[in-house]
N, C-alpha and C positions, 0 to 999 in steps of 0.2 A: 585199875590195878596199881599196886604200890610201885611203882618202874618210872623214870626217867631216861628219855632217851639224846641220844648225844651223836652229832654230825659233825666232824667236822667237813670243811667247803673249800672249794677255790675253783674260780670261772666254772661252775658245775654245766653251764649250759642246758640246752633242751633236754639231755635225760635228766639233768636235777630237775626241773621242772614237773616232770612225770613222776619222779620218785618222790618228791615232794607232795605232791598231789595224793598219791599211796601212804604214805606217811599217817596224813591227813585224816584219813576216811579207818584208823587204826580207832585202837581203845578210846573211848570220848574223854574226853580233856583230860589226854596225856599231854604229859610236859615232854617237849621238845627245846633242845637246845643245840643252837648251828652255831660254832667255833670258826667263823669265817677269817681265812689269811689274806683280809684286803684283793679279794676279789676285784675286775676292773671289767666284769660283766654287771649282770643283773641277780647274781646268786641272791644276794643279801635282800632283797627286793621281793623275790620270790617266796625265801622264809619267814620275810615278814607278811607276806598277801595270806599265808595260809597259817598266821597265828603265832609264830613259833618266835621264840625269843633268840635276838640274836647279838652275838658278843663280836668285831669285831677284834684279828693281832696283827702284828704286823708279818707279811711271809717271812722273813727270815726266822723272825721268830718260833716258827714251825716245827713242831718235835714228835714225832710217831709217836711215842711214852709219852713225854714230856708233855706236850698240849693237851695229851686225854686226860692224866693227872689234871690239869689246874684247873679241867671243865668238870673233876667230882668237887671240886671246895662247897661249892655250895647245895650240893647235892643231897636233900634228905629223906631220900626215898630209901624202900629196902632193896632193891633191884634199880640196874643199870644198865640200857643194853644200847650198843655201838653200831653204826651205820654208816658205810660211807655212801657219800651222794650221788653213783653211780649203780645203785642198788636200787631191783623193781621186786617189792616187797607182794606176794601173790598172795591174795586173800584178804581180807579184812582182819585173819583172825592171826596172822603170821607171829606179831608178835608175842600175845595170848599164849599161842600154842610155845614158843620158847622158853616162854619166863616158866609157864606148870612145871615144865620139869624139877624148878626147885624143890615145889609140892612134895615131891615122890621120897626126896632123902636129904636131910635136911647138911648130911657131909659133901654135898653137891654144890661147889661153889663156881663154876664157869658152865657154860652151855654153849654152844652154835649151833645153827640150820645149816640146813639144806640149799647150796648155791646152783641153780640149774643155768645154764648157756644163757645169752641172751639172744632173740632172737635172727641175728646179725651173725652168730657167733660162726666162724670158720670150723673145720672138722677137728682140728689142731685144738683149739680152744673147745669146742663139745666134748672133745675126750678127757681134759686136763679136769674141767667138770665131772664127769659123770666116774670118771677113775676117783678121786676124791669124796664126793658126796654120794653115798651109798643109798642103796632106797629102807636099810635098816637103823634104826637107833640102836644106841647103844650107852651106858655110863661104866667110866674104867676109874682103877685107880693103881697104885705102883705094882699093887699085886695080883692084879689082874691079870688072863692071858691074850684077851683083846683089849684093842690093836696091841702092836710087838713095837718092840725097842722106842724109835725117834716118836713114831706114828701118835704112841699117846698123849704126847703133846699136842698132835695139829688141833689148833682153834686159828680162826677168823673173824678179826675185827670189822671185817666188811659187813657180817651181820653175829652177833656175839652180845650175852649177856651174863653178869655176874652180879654176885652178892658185895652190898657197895661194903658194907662191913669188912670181910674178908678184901678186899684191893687195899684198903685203909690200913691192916692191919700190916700188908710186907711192904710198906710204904706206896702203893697204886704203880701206874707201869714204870719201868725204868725211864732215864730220861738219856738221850743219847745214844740210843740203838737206831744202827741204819736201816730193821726191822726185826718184825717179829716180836715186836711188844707184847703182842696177842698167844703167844706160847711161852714165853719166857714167864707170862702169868699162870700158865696152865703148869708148867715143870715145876713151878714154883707152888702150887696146887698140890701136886703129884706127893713131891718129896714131903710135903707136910700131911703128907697122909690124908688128904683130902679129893674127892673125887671131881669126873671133867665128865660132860654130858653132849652127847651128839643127838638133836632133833630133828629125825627125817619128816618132819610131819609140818615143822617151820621152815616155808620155803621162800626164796627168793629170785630175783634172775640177777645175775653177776658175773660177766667174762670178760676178759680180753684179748683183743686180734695180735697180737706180738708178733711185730718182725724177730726175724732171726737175731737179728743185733741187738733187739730190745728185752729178747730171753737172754743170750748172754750176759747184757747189761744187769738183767733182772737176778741169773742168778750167779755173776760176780759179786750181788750185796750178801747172797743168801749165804756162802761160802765166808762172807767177810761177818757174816755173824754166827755162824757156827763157830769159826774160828775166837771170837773174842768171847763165846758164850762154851765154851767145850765142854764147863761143868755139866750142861743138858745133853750131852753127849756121854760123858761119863755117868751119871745118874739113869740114862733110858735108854744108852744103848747107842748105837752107831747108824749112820743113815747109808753105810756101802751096799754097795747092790740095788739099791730102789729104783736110782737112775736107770740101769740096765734093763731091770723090770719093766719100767716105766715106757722106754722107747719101743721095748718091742708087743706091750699091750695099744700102746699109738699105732704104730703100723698095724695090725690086728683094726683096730678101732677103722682105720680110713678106710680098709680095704671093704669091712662089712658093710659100710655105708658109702661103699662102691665110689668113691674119691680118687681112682687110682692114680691122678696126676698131681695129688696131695703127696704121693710117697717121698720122693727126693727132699720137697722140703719138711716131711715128716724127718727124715732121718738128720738133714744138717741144722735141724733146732736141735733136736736131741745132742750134736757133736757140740753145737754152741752152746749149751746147758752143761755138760761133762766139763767142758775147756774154762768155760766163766768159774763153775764152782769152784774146778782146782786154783784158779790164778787167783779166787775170793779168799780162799784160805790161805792163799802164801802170800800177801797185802803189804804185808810189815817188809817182805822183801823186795816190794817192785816200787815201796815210797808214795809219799803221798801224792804227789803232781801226778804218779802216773795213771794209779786208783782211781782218782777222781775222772778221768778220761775213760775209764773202764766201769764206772757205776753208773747204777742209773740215776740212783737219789746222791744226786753231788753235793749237795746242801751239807751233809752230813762230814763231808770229807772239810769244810771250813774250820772244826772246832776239833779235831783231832791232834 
């Protein structure tokens, strides 16, 4: 297939090993390219055992946008689709089955799959999945009535493919966002009148076990990019109320799969998710020193 596929890496350890390995065993002599940030394991090692050509940067030099940008320059395929190395890709045909959806309409310039728990995943982490990744497909666009408001921007770069054309065309991901490269493309999709594709049928395994302080962490940054990104806010609507939703479909969620000593700390991620967002969004007033103590991607807070 016409697609190039793009990792970037750092110490991926034994599940990049596994993912890599899945990778592998995809489309035959698909181009793979690993964006490694001077790794100080055996990443690099690994993408080389199994073919894939590999670019060492230096970490600092690391930019969510920014590095995925510089890894299309050379890129001249018609499809492009994004991986991170903590992704177990199910099927042989995973990637296949995400890039078709271009097939169907040709105004379809972004896509994602389906991210299912891995199997380690905590109840916390199961729900944050399975609430997310639907078992139906869907493609939207501004004027569409599904999903509502924020929601039709969600895409994920963890497993995400696009028209390399179209990234080329609004300059590829911004450079300098603490996240969310991955929707800022997608809003940026939206408002050009162009549609966003969800494929239930491309699936993968991808979660994370987050401490409480590591959700707050996580979404003090989500908060600090709504905030510098509001235009996606004003163009699609407003993200209040989700959170609230969200907590009490978690609670729901443990209980069904009878967790009941999940609940407390069901409820004080939820508090630490509510509390991170609001103090992400008011960033500019607690300064940078003190930000960077409250993000999780601190890297980000250097060049502010």
């Amino acid at each position: 297939m016409n697609v190039t596929v793009i990792v970037p890496s750092y110490n991926g350890g034994n599940l990049w090993k596994q993912s890599a390995c899945l990778l592998a065993e995809q489309i035959p002599s698909l181009r793979v390219k690993v964006i490694d940030s001077s790794s100080e394991d055996d990443t690099r090692e690994i993408a080389q055992g199994f073919g894939f050509e590999v670019e060492q940067i230096d970490q600092k030099d690391f930019d969510h946008g920014g590095t995925r940008s510089y890894s299309l320059e050379d890129v001249n395929t018609e499809f492009v689709v994004f991986l991170t190395q903590d992704v177990l890709l199910e099927g042989k045909d995973a990637i296949a089955f995400l890039v078709s959806v271009f097939d169907k309409d040709p105004e379809i310039v972004c896509a994602y799959g389906c991210q299912l728990p891995h199997v380690d995943a905590n109840p916390l982490a199961q729900h944050a999945r399975y609430n997310s990744y639907k078992p139906d497909s869907y493609v939207t666009s501004l004027t569409d009535d599904f999903p509502t408001g924020f929601r039709k921007a969600f895409l994920s770069n963890s497993f995400a493919a696009y028209r390399v054309d179209f990234l080329r065309s609004i300059g590829g991901f911004p450079r300098h966002l603490i996240l969310g490269e991955d929707a800022y493309v997608a809003a940026k999709a939206l408002v050009a009148n162009k549609k966003v594709a969800y494929v239930a049928e491309a699936k993968v395994r991808h979660s994370h076990n987050y401490s409480v302080i590591q959700e707050f962490k996580r979404y003090f940054d989500i908060g600090v990019f709504h905030s510098t990104q509001s235009w996606m806010i004003d163009e699609l609507g407003s993200v209040e109320g989700e959170g609230v939703k969200f907590a009490v479909e978690q609670l729901r969620y443990v209980c069904k799969v009878k967790k009941h000593h999940w609940l407390i700390l069901s409820i004080f991620t939820s508090m630490a998710k509510f509390i991170g967002y609001k103090l992400g969004k008011k960033h500019q007033m607690l300064g940078v020193k003190l930000s960077r103590k409250l993000s999780m991607y601190k890297s980000y807070w250097n060049r502010v």
